[in-house]
N, C-alpha and C positions, 0 to 999 in steps of 0.2 A: 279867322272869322268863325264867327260859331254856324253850328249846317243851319240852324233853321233861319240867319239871315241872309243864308247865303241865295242865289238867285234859280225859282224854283222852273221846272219846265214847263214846254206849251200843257194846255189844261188835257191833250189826248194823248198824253205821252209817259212812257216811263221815268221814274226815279229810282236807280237803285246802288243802295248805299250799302257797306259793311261798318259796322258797329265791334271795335274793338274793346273785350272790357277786359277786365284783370280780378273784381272781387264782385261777392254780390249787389255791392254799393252800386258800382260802374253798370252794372248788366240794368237792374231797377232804375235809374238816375235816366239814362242812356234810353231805355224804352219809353217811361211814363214823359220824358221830353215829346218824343214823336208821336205818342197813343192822345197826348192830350191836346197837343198841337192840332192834330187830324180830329178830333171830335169836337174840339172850338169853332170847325170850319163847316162843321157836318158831314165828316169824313166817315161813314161808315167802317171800322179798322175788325182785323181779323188778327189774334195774336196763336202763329203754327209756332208751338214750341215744344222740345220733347218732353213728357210727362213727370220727370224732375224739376223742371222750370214752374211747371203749371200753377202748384199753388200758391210757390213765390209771387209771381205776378197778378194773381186772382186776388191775393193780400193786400198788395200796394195799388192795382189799379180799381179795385172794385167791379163792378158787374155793368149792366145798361142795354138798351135792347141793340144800342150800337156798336156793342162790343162783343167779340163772338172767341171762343174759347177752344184750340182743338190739339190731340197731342200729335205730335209730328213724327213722333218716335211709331203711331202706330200709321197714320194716314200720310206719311211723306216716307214709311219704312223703304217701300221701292220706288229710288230718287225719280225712278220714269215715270209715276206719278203725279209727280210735285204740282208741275204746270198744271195740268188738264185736269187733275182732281182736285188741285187745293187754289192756284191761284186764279185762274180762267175760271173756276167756278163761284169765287166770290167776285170776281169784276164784272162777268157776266148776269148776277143775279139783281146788283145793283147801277149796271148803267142807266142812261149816262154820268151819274154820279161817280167821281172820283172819291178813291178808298185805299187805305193803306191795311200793308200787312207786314206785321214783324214774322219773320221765318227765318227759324234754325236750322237747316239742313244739317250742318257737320255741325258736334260736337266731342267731347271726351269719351272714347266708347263706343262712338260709330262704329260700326261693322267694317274693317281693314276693306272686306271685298266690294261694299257699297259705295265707297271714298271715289272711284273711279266717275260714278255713274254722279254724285252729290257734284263733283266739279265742273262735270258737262252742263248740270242741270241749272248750276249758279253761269254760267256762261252762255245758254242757249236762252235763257231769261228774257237777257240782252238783246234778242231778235225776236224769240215768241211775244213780246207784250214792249216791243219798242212802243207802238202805236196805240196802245193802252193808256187807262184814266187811272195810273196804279203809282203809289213809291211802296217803294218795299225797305225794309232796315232789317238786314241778316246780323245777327249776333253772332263775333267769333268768340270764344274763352282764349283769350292771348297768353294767358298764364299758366296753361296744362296744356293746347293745342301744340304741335313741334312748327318748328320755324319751316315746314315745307306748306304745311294747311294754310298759316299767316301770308305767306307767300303767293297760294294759289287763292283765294280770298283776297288780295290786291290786284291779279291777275283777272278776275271778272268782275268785279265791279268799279264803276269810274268814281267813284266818291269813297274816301273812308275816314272815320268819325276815333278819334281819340279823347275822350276828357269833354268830349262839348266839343272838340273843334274837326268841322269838317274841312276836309283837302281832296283836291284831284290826287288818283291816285297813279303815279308814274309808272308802277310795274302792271297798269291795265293793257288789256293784250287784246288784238282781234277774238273774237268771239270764238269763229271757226278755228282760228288758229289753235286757243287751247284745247276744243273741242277733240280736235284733231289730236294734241299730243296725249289724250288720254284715251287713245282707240289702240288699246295695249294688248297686244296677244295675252290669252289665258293660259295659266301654269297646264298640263296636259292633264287628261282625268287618271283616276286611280288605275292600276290594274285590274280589278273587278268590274270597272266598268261592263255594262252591259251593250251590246253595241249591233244592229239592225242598219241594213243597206235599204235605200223601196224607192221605190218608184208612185204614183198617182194611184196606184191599183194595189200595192202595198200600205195605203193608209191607216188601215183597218187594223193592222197587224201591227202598225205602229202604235194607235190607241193602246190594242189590249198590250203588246209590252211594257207600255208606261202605268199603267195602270195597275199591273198584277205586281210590278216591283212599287209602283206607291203602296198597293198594300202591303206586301212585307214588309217595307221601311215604320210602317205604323201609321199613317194618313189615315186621317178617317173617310167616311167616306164623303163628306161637299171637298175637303182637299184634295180628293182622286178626281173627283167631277172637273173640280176647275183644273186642276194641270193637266188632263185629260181634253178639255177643251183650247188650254194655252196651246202646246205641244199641237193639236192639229192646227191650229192657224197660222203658228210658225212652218211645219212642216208643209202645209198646203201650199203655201208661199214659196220655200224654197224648190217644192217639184214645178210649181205652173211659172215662178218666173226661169229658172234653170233650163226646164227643158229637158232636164237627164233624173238622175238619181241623185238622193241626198242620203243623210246618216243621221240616224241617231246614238247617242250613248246615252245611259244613263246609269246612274249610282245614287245610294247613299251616302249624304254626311253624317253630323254631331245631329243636325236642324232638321234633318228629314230629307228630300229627294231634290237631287239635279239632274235635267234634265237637259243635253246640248242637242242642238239641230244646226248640222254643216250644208249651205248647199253653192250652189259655184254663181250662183247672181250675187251681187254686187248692190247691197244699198247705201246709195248715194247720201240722201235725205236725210240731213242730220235730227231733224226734225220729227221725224216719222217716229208716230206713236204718240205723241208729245203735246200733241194739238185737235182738238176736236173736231171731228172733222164740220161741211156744212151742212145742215139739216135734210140740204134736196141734192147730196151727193150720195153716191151708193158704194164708193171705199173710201178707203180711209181709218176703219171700225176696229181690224184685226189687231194692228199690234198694240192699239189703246183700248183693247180692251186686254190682251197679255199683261199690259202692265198693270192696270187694276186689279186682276185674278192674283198673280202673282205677288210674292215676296220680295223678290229681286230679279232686275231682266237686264245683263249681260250682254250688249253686243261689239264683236270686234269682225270690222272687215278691212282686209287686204284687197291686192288686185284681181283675183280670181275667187273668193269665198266671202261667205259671209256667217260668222257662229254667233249660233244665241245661245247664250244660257239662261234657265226657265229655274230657278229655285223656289220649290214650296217646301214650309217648315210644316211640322205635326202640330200646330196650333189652332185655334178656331180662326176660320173662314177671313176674308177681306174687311176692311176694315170699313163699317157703317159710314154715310155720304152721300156724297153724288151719286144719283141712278147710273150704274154700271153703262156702258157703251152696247149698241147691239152689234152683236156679229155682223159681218157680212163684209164684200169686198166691193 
């Protein structure tokens, strides 16, 4: 059966599909099906792809005020973004109107370290915007991606699309489930790391450490501002839900500074961070807004801890969008 006869969901609900291509034929073919499909309807459509794609697609589909253009390589960089800055913010701006989004999360080139946080984020999808007026069509590259991406890409979404023809896909997996198998302890930090114990009253001291090593590493200064501000919201959290002391390390990479916060609570909420919160609640804000500030945000927890990792590169600032989240808990 081809996907677009195939039988589509209630009109408040998710569709989300993996699109398998092979050449730039398949990738063009395979989108302008679904972009044109969705604008016959009056589907408002959002095409997130990484900034190599862009003008491919800009070519073949044209322009419209229905059609909205964004590179994913800069605004979907850190996967904990995706939801709450790229896709909750186009469904939200257009409800109740039903609207599609093509989004690349993984491609050739992805960042090995981000690969973790892109497969949660195609599987948590699945639950953030079950009840959403959304399809979504993720593009794999089948032909340079290795057979474990192909793999984990049939693992979160229930549809996938080869040639024109859409099929349920057998190796889809509880949501949680995958979620879950990619909550993978981190390699340990360097020797150099730099490394601070504190308590609530030690916060302060936590700042200026991360701070004075973002400058060395070469951050200018909005990238010392914001992981200055990340790092306390993580840390605030791990002393006030803990109860004890936490740790920081941090070091230089290649990219510019990481930043790890260990503390011994436990977050449950796969979700968390991931979802905006609601307008007349007063938490919720902290780690959606880390993931915005940030590059890349890290988290693995076990039964006793919970480590974040907070990477900011030496580049210019967050990437232009959505009004930032405000702080507060």
């Amino acid at each position: 059966m081809t996907w677009e006869s195939a039988a589509w969901p209630e009109a408040g609900s998710l569709r989300h599909d993996a699109l398998f291509y092979r050449s730039d034929d398949d990738y063009v073919t395979g989108i302008r099906s679904f972009v044109e499909a969705g604008l016959g309807v009056g589907e408002p459509v959002l095409i997130a792809v990484p900034g190599t794609r862009l003008d491919l697609l800009r070519a073949a589909l044209g322009g419209g005020s229905e059609l909205r253009f964004v590179d994913m390589a800069r605004e979907g960089r850190n996967p904990g973004w995706i939801i709450p800055g790229v896709l909750h913010a186009f469904v939200d701006e257009h409800t109740p109107t039903r609207v599609r989004v093509v989004g690349e999360p993984v491609w050739p080139g992805r960042s090995a370290l981000a690969y973790p946080g892109c497969v949660q984020h195609e599987a948590l999808t699945n639950i953030a915007l079950a009840d959403r007026a959304i399809s979504i069509l993720c593009p794999y590259d089948s032909a340079r991606l290795d057979v474990d991406a192909i793999a984990d890409a049939a693992s979160t979404h229930p549809y996938l699309i080869r040639c024109g023809d859409r099929q349920p896909s057998a190796g889809y997996g509880r949501p949680e489930t995958v979620v879950d198998a990619f909550n993978r302890p981190f390699p340990p930090p360097p020797p150099s790391a730099s490394t601070l114990f504190f308590e609530a009253a030690g916060l302060s001291g936590m700042r200026a450490m991360v701070a004075a090593l973002a400058h060395e590493a070469g951050l200018d200064r909005d990238r010392i501002d914001d992981l200055r501000v990340a790092a306390n919201e993580i840390a605030t959290n791990a002393v006030v839900h803990s109860g004890g002391p936490a740790a920081a390390r941090v070091w230089a990479d290649e990219e510019g500074l990481i930043c790890e916060i260990i503390g011994s609570s436990v977050l449950t909420d796969r979700l968390a961070g991931r979802l905006p919160p609601s307008p007349v609640s007063d938490t919720g804000r902290g780690l959606l807004l880390v993931n915005y500030l940030c590059d890349l945000v890290q988290v693995h927890t076990d039964a006793t801890s919970t480590t974040v990792r907070l990477h900011m590169h030496r580049r210019a600032g967050p990437a232009a969008g959505p009004v930032a989240p405000t702080a507060g808990r």
